[in-house]
Backbone as a printed PyTorch tensor [residue, N CA C, xyz], in Angstrom:
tensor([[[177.1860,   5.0570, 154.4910],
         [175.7770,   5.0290, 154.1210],
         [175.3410,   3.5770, 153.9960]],

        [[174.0350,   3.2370, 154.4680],
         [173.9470,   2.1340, 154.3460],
         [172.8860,   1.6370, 153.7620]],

        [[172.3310,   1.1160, 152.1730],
         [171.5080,   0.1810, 151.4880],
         [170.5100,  -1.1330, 152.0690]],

        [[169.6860,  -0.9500, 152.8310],
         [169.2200,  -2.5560, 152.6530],
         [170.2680,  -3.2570, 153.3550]],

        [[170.7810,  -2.6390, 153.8830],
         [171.9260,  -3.7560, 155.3840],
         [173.0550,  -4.1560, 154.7600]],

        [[173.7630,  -3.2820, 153.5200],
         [174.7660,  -3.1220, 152.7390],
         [175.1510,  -1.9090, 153.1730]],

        [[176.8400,  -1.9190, 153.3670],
         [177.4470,  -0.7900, 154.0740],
         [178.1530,  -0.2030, 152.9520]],

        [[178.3640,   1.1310, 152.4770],
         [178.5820,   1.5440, 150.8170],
         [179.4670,   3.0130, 151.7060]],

        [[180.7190,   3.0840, 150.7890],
         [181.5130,   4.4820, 151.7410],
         [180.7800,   5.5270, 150.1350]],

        [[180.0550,   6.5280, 150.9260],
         [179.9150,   7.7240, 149.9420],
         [180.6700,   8.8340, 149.5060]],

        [[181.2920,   8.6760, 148.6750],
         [182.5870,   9.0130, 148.0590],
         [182.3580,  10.4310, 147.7870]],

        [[182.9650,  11.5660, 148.0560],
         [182.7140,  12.9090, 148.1940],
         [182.8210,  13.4470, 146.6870]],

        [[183.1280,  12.4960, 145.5230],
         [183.1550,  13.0070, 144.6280],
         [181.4820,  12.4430, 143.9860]],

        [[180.4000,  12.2510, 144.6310],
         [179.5550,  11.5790, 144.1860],
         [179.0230,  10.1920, 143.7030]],

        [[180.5580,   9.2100, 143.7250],
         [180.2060,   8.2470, 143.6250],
         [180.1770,   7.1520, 144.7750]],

        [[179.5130,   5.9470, 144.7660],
         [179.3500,   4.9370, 145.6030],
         [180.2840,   3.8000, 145.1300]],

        [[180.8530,   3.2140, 146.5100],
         [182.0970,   2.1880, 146.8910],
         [181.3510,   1.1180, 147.3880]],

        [[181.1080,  -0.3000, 146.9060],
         [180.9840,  -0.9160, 147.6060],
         [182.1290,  -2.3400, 147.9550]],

        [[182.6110,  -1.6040, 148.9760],
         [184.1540,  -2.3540, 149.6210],
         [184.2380,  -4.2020, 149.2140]],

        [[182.9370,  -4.5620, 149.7470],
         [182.9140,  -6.0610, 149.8410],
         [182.8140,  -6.6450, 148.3980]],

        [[182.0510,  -5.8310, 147.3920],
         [182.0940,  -6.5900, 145.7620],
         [182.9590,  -5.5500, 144.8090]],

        [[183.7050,  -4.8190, 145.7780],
         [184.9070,  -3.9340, 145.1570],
         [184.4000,  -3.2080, 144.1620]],

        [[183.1710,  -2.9280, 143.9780],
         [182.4820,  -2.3360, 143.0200],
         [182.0120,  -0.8530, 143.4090]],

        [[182.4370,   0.1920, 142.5060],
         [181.9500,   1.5130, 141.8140],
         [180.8320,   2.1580, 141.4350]],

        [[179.9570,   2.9670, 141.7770],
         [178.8960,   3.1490, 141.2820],
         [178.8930,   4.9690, 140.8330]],

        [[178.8150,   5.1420, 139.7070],
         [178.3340,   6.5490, 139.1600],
         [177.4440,   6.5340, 138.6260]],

        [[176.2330,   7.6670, 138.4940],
         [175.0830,   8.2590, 138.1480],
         [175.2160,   9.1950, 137.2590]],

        [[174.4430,   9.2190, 135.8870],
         [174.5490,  10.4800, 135.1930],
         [175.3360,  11.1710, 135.2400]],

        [[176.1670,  10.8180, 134.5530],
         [177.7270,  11.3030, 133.5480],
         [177.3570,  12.4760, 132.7090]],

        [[175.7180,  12.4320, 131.4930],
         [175.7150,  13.7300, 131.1330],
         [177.2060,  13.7780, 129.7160]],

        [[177.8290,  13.0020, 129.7920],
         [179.1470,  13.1610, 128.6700],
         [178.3740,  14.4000, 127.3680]],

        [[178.9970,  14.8730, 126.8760],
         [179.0270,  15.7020, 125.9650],
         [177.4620,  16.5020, 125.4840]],

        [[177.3100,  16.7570, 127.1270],
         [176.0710,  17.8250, 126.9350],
         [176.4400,  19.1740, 126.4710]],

        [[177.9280,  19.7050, 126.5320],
         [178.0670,  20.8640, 126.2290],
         [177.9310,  21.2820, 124.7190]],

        [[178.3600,  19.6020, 124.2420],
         [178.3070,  19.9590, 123.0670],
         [176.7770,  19.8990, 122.2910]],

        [[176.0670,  19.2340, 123.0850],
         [174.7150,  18.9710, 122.6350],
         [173.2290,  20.5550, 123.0580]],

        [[174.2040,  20.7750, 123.7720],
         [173.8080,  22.2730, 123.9020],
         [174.3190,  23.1410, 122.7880]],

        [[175.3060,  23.0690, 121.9560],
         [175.2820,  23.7980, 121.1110],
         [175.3380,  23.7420, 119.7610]],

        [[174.9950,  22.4150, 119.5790],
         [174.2030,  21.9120, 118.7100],
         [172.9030,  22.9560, 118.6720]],

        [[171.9780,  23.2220, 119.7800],
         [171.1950,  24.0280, 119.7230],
         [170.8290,  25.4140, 119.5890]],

        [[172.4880,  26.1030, 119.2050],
         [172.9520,  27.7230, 119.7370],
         [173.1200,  27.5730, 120.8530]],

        [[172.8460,  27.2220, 121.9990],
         [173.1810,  27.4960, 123.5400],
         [174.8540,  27.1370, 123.8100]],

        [[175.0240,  28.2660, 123.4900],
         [176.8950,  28.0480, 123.9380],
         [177.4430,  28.1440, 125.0950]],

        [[177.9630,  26.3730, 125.4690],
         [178.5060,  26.4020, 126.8580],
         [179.7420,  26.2880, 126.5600]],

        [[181.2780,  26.5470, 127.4970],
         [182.4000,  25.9090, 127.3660],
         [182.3480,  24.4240, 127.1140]],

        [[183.3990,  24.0360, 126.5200],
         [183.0120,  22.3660, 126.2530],
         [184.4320,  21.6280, 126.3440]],

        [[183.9970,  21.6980, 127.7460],
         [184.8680,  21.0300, 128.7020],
         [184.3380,  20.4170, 129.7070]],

        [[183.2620,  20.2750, 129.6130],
         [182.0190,  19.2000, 130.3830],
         [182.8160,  17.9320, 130.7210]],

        [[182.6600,  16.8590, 129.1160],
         [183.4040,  15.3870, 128.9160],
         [184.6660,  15.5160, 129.6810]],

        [[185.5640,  16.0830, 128.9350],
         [187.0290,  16.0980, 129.9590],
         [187.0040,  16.4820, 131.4300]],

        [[186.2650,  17.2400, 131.9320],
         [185.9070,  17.1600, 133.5950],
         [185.7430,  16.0330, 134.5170]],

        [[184.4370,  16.0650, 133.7170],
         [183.5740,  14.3770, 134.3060],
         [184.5600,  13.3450, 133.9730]],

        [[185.2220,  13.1980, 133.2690],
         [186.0950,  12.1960, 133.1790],
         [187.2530,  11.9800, 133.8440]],

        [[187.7800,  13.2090, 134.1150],
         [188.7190,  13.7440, 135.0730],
         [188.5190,  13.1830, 136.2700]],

        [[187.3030,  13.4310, 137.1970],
         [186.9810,  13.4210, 138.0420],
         [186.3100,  11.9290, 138.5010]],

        [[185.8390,  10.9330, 137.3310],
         [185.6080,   9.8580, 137.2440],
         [187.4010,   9.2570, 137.5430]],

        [[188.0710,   9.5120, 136.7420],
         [189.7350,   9.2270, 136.7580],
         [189.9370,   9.1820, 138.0420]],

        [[190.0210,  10.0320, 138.2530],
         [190.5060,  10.2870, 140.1140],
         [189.9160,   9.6350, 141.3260]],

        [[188.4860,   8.8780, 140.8720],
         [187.9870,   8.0230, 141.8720],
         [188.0980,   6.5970, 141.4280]],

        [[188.4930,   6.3440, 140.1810],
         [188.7650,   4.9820, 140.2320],
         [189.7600,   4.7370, 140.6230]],

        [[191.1580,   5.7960, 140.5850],
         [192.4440,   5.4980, 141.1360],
         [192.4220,   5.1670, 142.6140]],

        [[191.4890,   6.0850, 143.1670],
         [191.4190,   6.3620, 144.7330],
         [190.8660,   4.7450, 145.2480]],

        [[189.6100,   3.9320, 144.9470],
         [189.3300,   3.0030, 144.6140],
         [189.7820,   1.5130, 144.1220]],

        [[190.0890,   1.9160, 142.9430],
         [190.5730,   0.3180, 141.7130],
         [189.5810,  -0.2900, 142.0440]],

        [[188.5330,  -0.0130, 141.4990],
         [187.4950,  -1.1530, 141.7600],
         [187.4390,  -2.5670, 140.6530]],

        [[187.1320,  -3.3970, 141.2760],
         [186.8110,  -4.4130, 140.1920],
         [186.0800,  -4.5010, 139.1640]],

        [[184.9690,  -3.4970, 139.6920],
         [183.6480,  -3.8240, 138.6170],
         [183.1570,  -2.3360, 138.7190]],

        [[182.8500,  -1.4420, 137.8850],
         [182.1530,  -0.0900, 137.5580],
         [181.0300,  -0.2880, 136.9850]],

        [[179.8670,   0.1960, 137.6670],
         [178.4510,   0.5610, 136.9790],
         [178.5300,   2.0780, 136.9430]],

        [[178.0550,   2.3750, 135.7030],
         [177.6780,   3.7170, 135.0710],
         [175.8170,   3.7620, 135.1740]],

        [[175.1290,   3.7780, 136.0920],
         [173.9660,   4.3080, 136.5380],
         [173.0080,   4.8890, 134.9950]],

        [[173.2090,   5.0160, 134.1240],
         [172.2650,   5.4620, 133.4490],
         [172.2650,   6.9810, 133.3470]],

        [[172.2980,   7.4680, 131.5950],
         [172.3570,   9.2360, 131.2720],
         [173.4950,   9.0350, 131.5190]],

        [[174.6830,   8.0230, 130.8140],
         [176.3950,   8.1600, 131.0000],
         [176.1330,   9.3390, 129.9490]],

        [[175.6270,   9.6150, 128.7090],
         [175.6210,  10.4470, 127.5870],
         [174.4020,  10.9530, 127.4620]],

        [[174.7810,  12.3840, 127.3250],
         [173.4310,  12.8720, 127.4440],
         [172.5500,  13.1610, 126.2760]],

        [[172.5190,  12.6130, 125.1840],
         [171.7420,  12.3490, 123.8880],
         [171.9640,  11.2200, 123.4760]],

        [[171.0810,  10.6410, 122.4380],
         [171.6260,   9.2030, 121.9890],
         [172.7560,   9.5510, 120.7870]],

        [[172.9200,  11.0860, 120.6240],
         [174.3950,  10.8640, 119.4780],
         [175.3830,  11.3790, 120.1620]],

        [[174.9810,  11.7090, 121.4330],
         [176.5030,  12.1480, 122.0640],
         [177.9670,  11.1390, 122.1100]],

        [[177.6490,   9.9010, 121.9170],
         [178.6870,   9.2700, 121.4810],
         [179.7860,   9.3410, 120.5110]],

        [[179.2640,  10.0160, 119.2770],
         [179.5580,   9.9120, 118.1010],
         [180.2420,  11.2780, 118.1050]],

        [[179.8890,  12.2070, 119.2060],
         [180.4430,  13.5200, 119.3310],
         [182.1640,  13.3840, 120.5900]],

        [[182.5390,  11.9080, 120.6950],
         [183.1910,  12.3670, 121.6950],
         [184.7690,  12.1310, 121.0460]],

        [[185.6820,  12.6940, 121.3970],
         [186.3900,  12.8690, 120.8020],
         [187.3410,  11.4240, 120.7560]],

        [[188.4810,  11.3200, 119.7940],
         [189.1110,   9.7320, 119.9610],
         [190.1950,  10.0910, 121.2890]],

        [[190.9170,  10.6670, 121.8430],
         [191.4100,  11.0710, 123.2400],
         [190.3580,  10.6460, 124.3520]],

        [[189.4640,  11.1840, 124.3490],
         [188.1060,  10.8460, 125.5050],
         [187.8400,   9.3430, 125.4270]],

        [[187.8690,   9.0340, 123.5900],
         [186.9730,   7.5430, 123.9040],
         [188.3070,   6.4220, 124.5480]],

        [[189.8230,   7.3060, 124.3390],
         [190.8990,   6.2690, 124.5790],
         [190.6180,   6.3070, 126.6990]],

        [[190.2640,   7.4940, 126.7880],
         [190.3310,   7.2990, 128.4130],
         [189.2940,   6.5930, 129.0300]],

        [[188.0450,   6.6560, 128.1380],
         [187.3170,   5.7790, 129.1660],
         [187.8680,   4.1360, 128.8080]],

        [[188.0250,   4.0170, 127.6280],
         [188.7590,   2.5880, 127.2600],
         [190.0490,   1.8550, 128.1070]],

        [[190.5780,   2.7690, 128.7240],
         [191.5740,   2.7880, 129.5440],
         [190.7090,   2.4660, 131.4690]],

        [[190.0830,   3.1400, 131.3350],
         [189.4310,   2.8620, 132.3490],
         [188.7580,   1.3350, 132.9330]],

        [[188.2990,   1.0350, 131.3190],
         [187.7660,  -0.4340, 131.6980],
         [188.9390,  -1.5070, 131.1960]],

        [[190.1170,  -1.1830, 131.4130],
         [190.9880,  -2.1980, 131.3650],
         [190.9860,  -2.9460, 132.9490]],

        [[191.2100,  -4.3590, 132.9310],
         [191.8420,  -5.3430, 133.3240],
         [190.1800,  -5.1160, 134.9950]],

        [[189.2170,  -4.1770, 134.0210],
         [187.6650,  -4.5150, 135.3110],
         [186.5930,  -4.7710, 134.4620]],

        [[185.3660,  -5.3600, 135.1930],
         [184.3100,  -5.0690, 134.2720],
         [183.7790,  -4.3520, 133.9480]],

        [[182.8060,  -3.3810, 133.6110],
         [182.1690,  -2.4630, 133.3940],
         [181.2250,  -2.3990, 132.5910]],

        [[179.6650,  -1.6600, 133.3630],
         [178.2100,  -2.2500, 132.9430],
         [177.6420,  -0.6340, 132.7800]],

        [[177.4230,  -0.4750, 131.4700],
         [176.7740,   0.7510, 131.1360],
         [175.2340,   0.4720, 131.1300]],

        [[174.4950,   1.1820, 132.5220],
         [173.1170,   0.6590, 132.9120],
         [172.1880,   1.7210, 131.9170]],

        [[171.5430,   1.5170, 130.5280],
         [171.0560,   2.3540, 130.2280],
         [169.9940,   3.0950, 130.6420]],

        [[169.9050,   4.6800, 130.2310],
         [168.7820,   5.4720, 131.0610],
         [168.1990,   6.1360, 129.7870]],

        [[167.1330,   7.0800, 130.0650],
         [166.3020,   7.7680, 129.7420],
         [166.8870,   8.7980, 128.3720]],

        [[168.3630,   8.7440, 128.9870],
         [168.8800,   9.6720, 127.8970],
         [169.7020,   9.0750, 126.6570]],

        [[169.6590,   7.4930, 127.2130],
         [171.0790,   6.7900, 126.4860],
         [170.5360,   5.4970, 126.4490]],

        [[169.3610,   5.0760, 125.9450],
         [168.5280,   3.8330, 126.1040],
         [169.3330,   3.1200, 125.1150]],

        [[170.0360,   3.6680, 124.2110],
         [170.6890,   2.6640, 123.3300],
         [172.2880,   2.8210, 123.2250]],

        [[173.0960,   2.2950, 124.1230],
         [174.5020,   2.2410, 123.9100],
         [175.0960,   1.4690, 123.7240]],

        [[176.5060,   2.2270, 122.2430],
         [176.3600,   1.3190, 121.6060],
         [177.2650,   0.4010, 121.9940]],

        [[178.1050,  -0.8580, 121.0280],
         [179.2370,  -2.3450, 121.6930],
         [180.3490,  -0.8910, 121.5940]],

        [[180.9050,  -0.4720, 120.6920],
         [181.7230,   0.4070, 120.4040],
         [182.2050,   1.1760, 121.2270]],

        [[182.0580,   1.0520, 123.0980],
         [182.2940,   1.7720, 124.0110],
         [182.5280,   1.1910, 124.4920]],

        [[182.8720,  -0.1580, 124.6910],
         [182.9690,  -1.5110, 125.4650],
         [182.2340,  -1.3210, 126.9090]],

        [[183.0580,  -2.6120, 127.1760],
         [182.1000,  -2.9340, 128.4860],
         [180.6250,  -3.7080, 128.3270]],

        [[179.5250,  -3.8790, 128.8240],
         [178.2880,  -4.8300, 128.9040],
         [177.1750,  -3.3780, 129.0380]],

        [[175.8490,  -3.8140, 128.4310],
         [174.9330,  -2.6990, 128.4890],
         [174.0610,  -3.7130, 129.4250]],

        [[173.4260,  -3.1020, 130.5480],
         [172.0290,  -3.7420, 131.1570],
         [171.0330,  -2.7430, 131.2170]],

        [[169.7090,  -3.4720, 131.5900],
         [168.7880,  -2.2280, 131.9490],
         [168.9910,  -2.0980, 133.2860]],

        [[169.2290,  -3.4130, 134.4380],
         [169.2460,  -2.8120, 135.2310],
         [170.3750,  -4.4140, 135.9550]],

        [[170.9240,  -4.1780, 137.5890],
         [171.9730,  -5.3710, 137.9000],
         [171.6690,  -5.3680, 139.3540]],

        [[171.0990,  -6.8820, 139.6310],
         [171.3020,  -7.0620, 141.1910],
         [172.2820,  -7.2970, 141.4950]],

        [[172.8540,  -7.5400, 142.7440],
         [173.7620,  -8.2970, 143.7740],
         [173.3630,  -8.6740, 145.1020]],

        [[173.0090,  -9.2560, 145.3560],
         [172.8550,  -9.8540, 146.7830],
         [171.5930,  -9.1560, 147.1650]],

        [[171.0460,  -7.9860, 147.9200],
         [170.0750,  -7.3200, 148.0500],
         [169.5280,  -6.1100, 147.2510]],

        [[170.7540,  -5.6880, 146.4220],
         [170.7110,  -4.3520, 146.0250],
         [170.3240,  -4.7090, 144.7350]],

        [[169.4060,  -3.9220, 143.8760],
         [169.0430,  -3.7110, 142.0430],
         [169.6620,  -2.0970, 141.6400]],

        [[170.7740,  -1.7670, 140.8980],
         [170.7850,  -0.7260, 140.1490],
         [170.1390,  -0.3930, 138.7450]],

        [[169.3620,   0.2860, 139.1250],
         [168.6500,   1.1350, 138.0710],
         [169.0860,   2.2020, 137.6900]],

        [[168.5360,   2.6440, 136.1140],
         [168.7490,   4.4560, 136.3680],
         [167.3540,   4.8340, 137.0140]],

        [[165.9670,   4.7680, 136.1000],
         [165.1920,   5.8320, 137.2460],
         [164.2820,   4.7570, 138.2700]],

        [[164.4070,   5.6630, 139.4670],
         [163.7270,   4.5960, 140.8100],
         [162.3330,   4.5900, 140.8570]],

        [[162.1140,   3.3200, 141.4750],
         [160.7570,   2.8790, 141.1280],
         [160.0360,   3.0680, 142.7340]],

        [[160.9790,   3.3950, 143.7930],
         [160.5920,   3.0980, 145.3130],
         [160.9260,   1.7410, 145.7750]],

        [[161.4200,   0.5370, 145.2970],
         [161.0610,  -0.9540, 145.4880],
         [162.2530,  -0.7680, 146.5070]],

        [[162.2980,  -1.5080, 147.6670],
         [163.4800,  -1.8310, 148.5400],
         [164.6910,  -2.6410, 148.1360]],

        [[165.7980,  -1.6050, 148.6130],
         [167.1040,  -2.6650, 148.4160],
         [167.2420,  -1.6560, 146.8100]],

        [[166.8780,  -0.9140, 146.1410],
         [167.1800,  -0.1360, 144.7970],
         [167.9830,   0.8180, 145.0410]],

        [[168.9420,   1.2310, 144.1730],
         [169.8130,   2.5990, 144.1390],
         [169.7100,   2.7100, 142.3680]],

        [[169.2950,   3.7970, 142.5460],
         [169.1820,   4.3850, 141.1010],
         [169.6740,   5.8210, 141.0280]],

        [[169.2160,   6.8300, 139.6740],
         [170.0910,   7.7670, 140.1350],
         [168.9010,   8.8130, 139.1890]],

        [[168.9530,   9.4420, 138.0190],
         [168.0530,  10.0860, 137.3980],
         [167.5070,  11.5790, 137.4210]],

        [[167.0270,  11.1250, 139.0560],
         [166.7010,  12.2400, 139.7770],
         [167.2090,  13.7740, 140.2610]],

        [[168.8070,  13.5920, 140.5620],
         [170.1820,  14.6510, 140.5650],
         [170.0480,  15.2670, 141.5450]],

        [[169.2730,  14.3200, 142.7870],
         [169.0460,  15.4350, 144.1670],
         [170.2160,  16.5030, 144.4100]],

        [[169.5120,  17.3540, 144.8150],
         [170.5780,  18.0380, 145.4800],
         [169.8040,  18.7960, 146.6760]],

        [[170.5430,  19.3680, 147.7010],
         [170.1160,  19.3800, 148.9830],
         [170.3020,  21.4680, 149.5300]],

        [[169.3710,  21.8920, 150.1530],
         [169.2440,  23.4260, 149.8950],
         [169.8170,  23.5140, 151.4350]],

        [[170.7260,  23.9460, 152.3380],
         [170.7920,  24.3640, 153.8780],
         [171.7450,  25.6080, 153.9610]],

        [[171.0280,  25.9910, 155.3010],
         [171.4290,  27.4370, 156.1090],
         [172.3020,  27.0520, 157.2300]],

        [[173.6160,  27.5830, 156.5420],
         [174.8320,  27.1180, 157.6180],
         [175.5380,  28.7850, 157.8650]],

        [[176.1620,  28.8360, 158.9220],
         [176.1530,  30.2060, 159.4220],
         [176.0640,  31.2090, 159.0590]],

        [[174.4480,  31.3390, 158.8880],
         [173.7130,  32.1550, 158.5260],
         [173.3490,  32.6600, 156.8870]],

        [[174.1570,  31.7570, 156.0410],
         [174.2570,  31.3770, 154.9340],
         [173.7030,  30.4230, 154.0820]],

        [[172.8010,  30.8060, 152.7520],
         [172.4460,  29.1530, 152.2620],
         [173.5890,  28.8790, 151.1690]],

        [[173.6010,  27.1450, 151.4880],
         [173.9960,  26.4540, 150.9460],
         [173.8400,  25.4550, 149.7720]],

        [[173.5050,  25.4770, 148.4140],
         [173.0080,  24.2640, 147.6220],
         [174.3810,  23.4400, 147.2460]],

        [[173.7780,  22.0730, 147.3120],
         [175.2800,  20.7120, 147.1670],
         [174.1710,  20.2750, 146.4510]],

        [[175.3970,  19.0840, 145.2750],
         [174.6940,  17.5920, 145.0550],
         [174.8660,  16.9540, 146.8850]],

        [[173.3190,  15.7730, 146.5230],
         [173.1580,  15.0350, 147.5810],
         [173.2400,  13.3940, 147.3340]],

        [[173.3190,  12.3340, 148.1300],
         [172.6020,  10.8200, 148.1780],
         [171.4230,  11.3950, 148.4970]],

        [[170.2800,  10.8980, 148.3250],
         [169.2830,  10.5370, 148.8340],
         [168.8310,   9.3860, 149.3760]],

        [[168.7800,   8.9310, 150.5200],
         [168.4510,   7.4500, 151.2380],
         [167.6770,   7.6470, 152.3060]],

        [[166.7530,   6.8660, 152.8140],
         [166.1440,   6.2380, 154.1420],
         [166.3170,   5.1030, 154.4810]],

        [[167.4790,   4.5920, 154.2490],
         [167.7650,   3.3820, 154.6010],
         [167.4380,   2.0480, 153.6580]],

        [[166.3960,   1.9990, 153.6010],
         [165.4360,   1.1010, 152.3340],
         [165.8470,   0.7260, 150.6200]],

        [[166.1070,   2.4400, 150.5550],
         [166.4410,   2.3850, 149.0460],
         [167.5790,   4.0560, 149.2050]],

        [[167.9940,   3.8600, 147.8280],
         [169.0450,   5.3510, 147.6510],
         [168.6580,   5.8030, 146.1640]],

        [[168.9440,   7.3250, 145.9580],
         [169.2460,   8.2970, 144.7210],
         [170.4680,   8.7140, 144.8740]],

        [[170.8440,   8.1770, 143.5150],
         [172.5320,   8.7110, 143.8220],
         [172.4090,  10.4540, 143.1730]],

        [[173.3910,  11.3990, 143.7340],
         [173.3850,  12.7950, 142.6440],
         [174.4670,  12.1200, 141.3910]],

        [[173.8350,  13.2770, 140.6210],
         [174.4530,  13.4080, 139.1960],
         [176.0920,  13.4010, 139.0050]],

        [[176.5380,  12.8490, 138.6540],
         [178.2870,  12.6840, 138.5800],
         [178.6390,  14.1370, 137.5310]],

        [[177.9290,  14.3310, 136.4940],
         [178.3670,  14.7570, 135.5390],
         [178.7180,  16.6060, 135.5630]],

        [[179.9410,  16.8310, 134.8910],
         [179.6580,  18.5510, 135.4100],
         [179.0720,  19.3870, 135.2200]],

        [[177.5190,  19.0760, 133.9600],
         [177.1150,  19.9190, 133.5900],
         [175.7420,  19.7170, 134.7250]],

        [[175.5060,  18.8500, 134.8640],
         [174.0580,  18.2540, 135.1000],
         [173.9790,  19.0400, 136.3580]],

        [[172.3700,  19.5260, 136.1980],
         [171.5560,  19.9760, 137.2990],
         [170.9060,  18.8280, 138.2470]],

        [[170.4450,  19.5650, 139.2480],
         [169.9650,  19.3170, 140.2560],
         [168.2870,  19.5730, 140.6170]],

        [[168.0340,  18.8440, 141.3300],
         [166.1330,  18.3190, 141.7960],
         [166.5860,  18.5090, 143.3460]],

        [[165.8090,  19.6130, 143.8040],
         [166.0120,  20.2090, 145.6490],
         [165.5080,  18.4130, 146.1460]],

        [[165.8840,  17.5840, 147.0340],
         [165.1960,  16.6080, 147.9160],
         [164.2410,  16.8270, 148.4330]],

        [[163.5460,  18.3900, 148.6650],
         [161.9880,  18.2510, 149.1850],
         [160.9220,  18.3360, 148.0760]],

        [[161.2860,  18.3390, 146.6520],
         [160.4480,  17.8470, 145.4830],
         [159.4670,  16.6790, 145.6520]],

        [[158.4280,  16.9580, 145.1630],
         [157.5590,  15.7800, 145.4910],
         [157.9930,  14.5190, 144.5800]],

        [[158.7660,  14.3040, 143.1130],
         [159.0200,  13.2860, 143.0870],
         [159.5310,  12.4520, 144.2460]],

        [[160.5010,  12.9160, 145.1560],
         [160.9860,  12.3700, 146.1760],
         [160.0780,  11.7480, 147.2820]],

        [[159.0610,  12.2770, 147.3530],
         [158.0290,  11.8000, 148.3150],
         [157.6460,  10.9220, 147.8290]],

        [[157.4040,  10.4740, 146.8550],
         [156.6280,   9.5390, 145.7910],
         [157.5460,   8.2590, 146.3180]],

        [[158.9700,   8.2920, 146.4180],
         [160.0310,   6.9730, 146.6570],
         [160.3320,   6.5190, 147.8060]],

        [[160.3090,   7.8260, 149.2100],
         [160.8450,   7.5480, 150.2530],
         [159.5110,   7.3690, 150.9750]],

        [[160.3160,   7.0810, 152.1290],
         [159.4320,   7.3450, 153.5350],
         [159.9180,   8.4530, 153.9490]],

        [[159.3240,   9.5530, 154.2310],
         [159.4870,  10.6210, 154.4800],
         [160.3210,  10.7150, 156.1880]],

        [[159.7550,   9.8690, 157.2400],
         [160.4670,  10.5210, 158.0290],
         [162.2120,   9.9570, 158.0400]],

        [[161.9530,   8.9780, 157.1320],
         [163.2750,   8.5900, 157.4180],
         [164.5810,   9.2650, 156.4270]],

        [[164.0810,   9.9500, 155.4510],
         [164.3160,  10.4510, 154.6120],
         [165.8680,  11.3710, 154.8220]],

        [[167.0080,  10.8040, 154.2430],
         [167.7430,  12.1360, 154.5640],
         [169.0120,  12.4210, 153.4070]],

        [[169.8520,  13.3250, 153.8660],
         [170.2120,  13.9820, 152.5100],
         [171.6750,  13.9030, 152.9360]],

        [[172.5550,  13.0670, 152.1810],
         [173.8330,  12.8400, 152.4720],
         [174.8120,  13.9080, 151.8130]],

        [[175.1610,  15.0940, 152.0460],
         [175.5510,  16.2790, 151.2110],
         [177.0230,  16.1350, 151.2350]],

        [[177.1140,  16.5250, 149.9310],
         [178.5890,  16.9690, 149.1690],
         [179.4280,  17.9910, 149.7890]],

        [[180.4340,  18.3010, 150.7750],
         [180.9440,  19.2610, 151.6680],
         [182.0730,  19.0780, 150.7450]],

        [[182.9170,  20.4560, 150.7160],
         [184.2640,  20.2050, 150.1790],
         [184.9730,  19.4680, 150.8840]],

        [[185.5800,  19.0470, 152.2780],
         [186.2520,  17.6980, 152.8730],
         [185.1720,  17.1390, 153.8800]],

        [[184.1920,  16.9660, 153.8050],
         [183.2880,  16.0810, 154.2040],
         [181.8090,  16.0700, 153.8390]],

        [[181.3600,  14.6490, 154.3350],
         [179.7690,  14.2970, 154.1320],
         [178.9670,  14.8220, 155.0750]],

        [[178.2300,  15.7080, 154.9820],
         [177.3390,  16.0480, 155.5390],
         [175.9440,  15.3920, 156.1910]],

        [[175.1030,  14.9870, 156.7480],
         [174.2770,  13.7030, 156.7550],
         [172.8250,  14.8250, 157.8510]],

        [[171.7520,  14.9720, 156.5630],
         [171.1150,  16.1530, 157.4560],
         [169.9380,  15.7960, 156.9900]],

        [[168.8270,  15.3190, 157.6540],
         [167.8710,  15.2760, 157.4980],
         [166.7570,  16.2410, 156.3620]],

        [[166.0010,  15.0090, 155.5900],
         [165.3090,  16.4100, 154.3640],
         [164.6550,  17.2560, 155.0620]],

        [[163.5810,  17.1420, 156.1990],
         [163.3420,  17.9560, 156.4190],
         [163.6980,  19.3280, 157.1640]],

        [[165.2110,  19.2390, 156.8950],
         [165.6270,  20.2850, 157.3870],
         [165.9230,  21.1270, 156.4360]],

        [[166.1070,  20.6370, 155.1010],
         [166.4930,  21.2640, 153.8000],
         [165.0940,  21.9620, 153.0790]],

        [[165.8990,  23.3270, 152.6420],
         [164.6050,  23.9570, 151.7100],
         [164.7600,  24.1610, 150.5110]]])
C-alpha cells in the first residue's frame, strides 16, 4: 500500500509496517471495552484486552519494529487503564522494551497517563506522512478512528472484513481492537476525506489482502 509515495506492507493482522523507519502502526486497540461494557450491565466475555494484545504480540514479533505508534482509542474509556490487569500492564511493558513507543491520543483516551510508558502525542510526522487518530482529509495523513470496514459479494456470498482505507493521498487504518466495530467505506464520512474515484478498500482475507475498489463494496 502506498502513502504519499511511502511504500507501507499492510499487515493482515491490521496493522501498518513501515520497512524504511522500521516503524509499526496500530489503530484503536479499544483495551478493556469489555469491561467497560459491563460496567454498564452489558455483559460481554472479557477477554477483549488479552486478545488484542495477543494479536498486537504476534505482529511485533513478526516485525521487531523500532518504533510503535498506537493510533489513538488504545483504551476505550479514560478509566480503562486503571481497569487493566497487572499481567496485561506487564505485557504491554514488555512490549516497549529496548523500542520507542508513542501513544497518539484519541477521542476515547485524550488523556494517557506516564504510568503506561512510552511518549503521549496528539499527533507525529515523518518525512511526508502525519499520524493522527481522527482524519482531517489533509495529504500525506494516516489516521484511524473511523474502523472502515468493507461489505463484498464473493461467490455468490456476502462478505464483511475490517479494511485500509486509501486513495493514494491519505489512509484510514481499521480498528486493531477485538471488540471494536466497524463504519461500511461507502459511509459518507468517507466521502468527506477521499477522492472518491480513487478511493479503495484494502480488505482483511484470512491469507491475503484483498485490494477492491469502494465502489464496488456495499
Amino acid at each position: 500500500m502506498t502513502v504519499a509515495g511511502v511504500d507501507l506492507v499492510a499487515d493482515l493482522s491490521g496493522a501498518l509496517f513501515w520497512e524504511e523507519q522500521s516503524l509499526l502502526v496500530v489503530s484503536d486497540l479499544h483495551l478493556e471495552k469489555g469491561s467497560s461494557f459491563a460496567g454498564r450491565g452489558v455483559l460481554l466475555p472479557p477477554y477483549d484486552t488479552i486478545a488484542t494484545l495477543g494479536r498486537l504480540g504476534a505482529v511485533i514479533a513478526r516485525h521487531d519494529p523500532r518504533t510503535v505508534i498506537a493510533l489513538g482509542d488504545s483504551f476505550h474509556d479514560r478509566r480503562a487503564h486503571h481497569r487493566l490487569s497487572a499481567p496485561n500492564r506487564d505485557i504491554i511493558a514488555a512490549f516497549q522494551l529496548r523500542r520507542d513507543w508513542i501513544w497518539i491520543s484519541g477521542n476515547h483516551d485524550p488523556a494517557i497517563p506516564p504510568d503506561l510508558g512510552g511518549a503521549v502525542a496528539e499527533q507525529v510526522a515523518i518525512g511526508p506522512i502525519v499520524f493522527r487518530h481522527e482524519p482531517s482529509g489533509a495529504a500525506g495523513e494516516i489516521a484511524g478512528h473511523l474502523h472502515p470496514k468493507a461489505r463484498v459479494s464473493t461467490r455468490g456470498r456476502a462478505m464483511e472484513r475490517r479494511c485500509f482505507a486509501c486513495d493514494g493521498a491519505r489512509a484510514v487504518m481499521p480498528a486493531f481492537g477485538a471488540y471494536a466495530g466497524g463504519l461500511s467505506i461507502r459511509d459518507a464520512a468517507f466521502a468527506k476525506i477521499f477522492q472518491a474515484t480513487a478511493l479503495v478498500a484494502h480488505v482483511l482475507g484470512d491469507h491475503r489482502l484483498y485490494t477492491i475498489a469502494a465502489s464496488r463494496c456495499y
